[in-house]
C-alpha positions as CSV (number, residue, x, y, z in Angstrom):
1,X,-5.1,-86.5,-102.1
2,X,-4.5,-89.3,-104.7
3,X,-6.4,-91.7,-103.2
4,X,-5.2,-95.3,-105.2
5,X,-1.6,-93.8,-104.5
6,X,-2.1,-93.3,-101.1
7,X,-4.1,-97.2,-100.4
8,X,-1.1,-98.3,-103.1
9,X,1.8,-96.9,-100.5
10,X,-0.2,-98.1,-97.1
11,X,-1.1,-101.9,-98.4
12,X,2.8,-101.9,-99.2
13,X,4.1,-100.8,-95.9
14,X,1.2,-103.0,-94.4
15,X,3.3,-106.1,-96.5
16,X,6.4,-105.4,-94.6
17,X,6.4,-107.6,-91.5
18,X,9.0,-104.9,-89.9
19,X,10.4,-101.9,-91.7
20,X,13.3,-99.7,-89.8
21,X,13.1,-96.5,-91.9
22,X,15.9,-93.9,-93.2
23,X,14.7,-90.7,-91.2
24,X,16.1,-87.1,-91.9
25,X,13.1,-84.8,-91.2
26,X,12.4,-83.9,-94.3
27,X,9.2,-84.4,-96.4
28,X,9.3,-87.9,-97.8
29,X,11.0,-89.6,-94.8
30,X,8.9,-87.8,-92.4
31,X,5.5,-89.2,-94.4
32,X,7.4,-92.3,-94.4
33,X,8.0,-92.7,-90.8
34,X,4.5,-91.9,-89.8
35,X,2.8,-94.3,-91.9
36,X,5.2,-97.0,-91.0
37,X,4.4,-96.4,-87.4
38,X,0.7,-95.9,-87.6
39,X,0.7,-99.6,-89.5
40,X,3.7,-101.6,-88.0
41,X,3.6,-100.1,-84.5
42,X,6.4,-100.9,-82.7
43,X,7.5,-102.8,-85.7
44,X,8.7,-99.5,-87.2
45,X,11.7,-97.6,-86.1
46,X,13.0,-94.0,-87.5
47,X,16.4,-93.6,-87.9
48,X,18.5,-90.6,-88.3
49,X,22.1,-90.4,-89.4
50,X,24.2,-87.6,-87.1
51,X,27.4,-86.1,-88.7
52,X,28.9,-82.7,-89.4
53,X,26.6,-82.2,-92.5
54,X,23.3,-82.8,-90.4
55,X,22.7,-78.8,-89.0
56,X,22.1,-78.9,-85.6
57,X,18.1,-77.3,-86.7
58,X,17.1,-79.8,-88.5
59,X,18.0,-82.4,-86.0
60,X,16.2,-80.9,-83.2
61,X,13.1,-80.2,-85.6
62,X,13.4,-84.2,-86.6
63,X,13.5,-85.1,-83.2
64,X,10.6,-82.7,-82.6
65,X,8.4,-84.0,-85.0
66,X,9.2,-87.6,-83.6
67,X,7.7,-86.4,-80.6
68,X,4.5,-85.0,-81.7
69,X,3.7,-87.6,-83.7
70,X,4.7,-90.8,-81.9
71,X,6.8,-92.3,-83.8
72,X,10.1,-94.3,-82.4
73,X,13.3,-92.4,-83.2
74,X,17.2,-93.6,-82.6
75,X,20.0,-91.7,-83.7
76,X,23.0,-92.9,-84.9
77,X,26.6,-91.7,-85.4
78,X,27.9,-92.1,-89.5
79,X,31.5,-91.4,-89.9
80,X,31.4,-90.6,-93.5
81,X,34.0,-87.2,-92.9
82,X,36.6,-90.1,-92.0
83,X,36.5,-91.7,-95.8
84,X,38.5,-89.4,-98.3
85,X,36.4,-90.7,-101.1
86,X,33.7,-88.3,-99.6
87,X,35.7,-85.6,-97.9
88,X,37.8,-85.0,-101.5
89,X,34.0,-83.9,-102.8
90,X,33.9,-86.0,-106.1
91,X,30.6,-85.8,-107.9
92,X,29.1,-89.1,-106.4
93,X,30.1,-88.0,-103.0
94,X,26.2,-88.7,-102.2
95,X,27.1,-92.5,-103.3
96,X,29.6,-92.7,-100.5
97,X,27.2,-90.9,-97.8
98,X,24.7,-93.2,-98.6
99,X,26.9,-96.0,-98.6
100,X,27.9,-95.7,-95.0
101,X,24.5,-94.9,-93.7
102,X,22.8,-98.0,-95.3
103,X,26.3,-100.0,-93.9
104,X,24.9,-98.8,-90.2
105,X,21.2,-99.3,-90.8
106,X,21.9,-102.6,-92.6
107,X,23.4,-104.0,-89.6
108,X,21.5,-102.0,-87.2
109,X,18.4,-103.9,-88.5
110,X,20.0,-107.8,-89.0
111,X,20.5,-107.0,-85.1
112,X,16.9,-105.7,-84.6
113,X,15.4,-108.3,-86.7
114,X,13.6,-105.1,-89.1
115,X,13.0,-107.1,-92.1
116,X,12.9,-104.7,-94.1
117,X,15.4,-100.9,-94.8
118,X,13.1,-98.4,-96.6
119,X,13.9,-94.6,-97.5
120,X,12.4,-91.8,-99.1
121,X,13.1,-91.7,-102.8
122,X,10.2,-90.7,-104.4
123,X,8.8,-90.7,-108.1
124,X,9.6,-87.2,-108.5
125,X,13.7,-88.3,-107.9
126,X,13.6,-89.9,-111.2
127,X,14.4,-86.9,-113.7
128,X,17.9,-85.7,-110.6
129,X,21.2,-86.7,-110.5
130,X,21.3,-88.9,-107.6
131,X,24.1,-90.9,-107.1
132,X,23.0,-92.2,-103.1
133,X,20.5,-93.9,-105.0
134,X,22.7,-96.6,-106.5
135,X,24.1,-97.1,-102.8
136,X,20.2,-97.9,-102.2
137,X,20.1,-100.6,-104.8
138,X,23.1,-102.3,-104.1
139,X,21.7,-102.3,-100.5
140,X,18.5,-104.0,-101.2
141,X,16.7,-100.2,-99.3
142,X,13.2,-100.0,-100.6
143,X,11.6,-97.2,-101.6
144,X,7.9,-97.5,-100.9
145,X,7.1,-93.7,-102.2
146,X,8.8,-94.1,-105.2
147,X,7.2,-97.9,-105.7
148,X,3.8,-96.5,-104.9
149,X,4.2,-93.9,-107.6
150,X,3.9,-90.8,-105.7
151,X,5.6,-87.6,-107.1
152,X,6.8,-84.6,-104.5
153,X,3.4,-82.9,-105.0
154,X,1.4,-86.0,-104.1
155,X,3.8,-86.4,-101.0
156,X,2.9,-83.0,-99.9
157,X,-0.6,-82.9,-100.5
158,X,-1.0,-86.4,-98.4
159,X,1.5,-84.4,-95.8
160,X,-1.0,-81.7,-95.7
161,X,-4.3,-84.2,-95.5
162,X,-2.6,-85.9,-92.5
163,X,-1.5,-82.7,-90.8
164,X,2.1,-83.1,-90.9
165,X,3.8,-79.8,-90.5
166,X,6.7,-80.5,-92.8
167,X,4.0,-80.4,-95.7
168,X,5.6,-77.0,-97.5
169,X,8.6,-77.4,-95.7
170,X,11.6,-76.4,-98.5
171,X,13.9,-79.3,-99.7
172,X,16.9,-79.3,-97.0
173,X,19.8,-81.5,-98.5
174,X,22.7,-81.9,-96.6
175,X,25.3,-79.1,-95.5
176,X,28.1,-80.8,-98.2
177,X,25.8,-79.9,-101.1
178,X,27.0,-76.5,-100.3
179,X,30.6,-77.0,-101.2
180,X,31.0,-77.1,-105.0
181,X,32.7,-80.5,-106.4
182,X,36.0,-80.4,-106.1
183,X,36.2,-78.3,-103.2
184,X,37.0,-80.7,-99.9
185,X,34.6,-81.0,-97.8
186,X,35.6,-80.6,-93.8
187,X,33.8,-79.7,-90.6
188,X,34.8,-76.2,-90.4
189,X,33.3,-74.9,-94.0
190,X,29.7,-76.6,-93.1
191,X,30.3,-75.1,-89.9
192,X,30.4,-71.8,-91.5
193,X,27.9,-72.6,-93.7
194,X,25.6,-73.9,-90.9
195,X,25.9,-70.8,-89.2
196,X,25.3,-68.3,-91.7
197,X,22.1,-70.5,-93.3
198,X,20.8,-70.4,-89.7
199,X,21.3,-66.1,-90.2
200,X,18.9,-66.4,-92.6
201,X,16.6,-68.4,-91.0
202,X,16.4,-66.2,-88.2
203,X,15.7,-63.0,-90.1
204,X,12.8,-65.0,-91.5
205,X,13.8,-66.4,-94.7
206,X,12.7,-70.4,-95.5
207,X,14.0,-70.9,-98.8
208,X,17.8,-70.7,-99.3
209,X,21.2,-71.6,-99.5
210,X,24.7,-70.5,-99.0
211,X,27.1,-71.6,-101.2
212,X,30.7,-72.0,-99.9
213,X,33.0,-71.1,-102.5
214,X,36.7,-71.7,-101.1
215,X,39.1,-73.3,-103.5
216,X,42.4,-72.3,-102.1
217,X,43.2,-71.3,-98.4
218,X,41.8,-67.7,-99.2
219,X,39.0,-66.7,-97.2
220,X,35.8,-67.7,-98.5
221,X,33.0,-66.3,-100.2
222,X,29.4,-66.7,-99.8
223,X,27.0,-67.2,-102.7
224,X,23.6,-66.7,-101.7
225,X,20.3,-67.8,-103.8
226,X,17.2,-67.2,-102.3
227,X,13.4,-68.1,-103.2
228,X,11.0,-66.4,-104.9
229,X,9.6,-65.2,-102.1
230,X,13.0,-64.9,-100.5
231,X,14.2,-62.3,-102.6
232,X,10.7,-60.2,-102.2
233,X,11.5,-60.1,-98.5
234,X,14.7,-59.8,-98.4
235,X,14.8,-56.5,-101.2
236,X,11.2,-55.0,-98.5
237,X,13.2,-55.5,-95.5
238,X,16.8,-53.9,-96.4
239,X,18.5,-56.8,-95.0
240,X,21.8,-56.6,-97.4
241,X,23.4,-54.6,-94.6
242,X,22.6,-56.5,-91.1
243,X,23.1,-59.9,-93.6
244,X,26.5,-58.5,-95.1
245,X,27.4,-57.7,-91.7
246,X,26.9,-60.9,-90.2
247,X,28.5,-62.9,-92.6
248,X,31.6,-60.6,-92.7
249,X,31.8,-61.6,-88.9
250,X,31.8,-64.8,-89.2
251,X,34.9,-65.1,-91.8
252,X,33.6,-64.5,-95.9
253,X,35.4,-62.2,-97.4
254,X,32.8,-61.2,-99.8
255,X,29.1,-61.8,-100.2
256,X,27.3,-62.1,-103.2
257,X,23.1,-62.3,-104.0
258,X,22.7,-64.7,-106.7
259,X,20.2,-62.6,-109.2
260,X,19.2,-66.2,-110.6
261,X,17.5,-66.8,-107.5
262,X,17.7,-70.8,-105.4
263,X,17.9,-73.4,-107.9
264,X,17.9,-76.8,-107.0
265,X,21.4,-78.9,-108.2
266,X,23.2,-75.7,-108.9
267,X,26.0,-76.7,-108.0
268,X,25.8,-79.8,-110.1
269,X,28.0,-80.2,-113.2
270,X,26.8,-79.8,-116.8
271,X,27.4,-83.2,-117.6
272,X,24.7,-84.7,-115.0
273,X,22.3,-82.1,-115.0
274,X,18.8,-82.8,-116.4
């Protein structure tokens, strides 16, 4: 554990007289939460923002952790599906997510009196493109993991030290980070998309992603990368057939193995990749 990292991070949630906290489950908001709770007590609150790109998993795992670990947890509705500036899928469509999730937790905590909003950018975010993050700073959100100097290695072996479970748990963005740029975004592709990611979870695999590639009204196709790991499974198993199958059922026309394996941002544009 790094040790003047970790006393760095707790002295400066210990400085916020209330902090309401940006909760998704994953991670950095998970560590985040925890610590806020074990310092502020019940002058910490988790919140998590519901909406079509949330999959119903990874709420109930949020809500599971919450449990088991004690801290406060409220969730909230965020309508960001009703603002064409997301739904059209530009390339800061992140900016506008964000910008309607710190619009609900901004006021959620003026009528709370939480005098602080904190979320879990981290020092590692610093080389990505993230465009939520300017949402953060025009919002006044602190990031005590990223303040504190902690990189996604750090985070995880403090998660491990403390016994969280999400410790090696895989980066789990939201379901629109399927749909390439361009593309609109709408309940019924992350549906999809939902579904089939969940496929692969149940035959066992952590670390993947289906990409929903659907630029016209054609049917769809699925582009699937999977982990390092991943793929070892996946080739000792056999599972192109049951997968193939499963997919086809639920509406792509074709699916594909990306040989490249998961990469993080893939879908991200040359012009704001790192």
């Amino acid at each position: 554990m790094q040790v003047a990292k970790y006393d760095r991070l707790t002295k400066l949630i210990s400085s916020f007289k209330s902090c309401l906290v940006a909760y998704s489950g994953g991670v950095d908001s998970v560590l985040l939460a925890h610590l806020a709770a074990r310092i502020l007590g019940e002058n910490a609150l988790a919140v998590i923002a519901d909406s079509p790109s949330l999959p119903r998993r990874e709420l109930k795992e949020a809500e599971e952790l919450a449990r088991k670990f004690g801290f406060p947890l409220e969730i909230i509705r965020t309508g960001e599906f009703d603002n064409p500036d997301y739904s059209s899928n530009p390339v800061n469509r992140c900016y506008f997510c964000k910008t309607e999730l710190f619009t609900h937790l901004e006021k959620l905590a003026a009528d709370r009196g939480f005098s602080v909003v904190a979320y879990g950018e981290n020092a590692s975010d610093a080389g990505d493109y993230r465009p939520g993050a300017q949402a953060a700073r025009e919002f006044e959100v602190r990031s005590p993991l990223k303040e504190a100097g902690l990189t996604k290695d750090e985070i995880r072996a403090i998660s491990a030290e403390l016994g969280l479970p999400t410790a090696d748990k895989p980066a789990a963005p939201c379901l629109s980070s399927r749909i390439p740029y361009g593309e609109v975004v709408d309940r019924d592709k992350l549906a999809m998309v939902e579904q089939a990611e969940d496929c692969l979870h149940d035959l066992g695999l952590r670390e993947i992603r289906v990409r929903h590639h659907q630029p016209t009204n054609d049917r769809p196709i699925a582009r699937i990368e999977l982990g390092e790991e991943e793929m070892r499974i996946f080739k000792e198993r056999e599972l192109e057939p049951t997968l193939t199958a499963r997919l086809t059922e639920m509406g792509y026309a074709d699916i594909t193995i990306d040989l490249r394996g998961y990469r993080r941002g893939s879908l991200n544009p040359d012009s704001v990749k790192k």
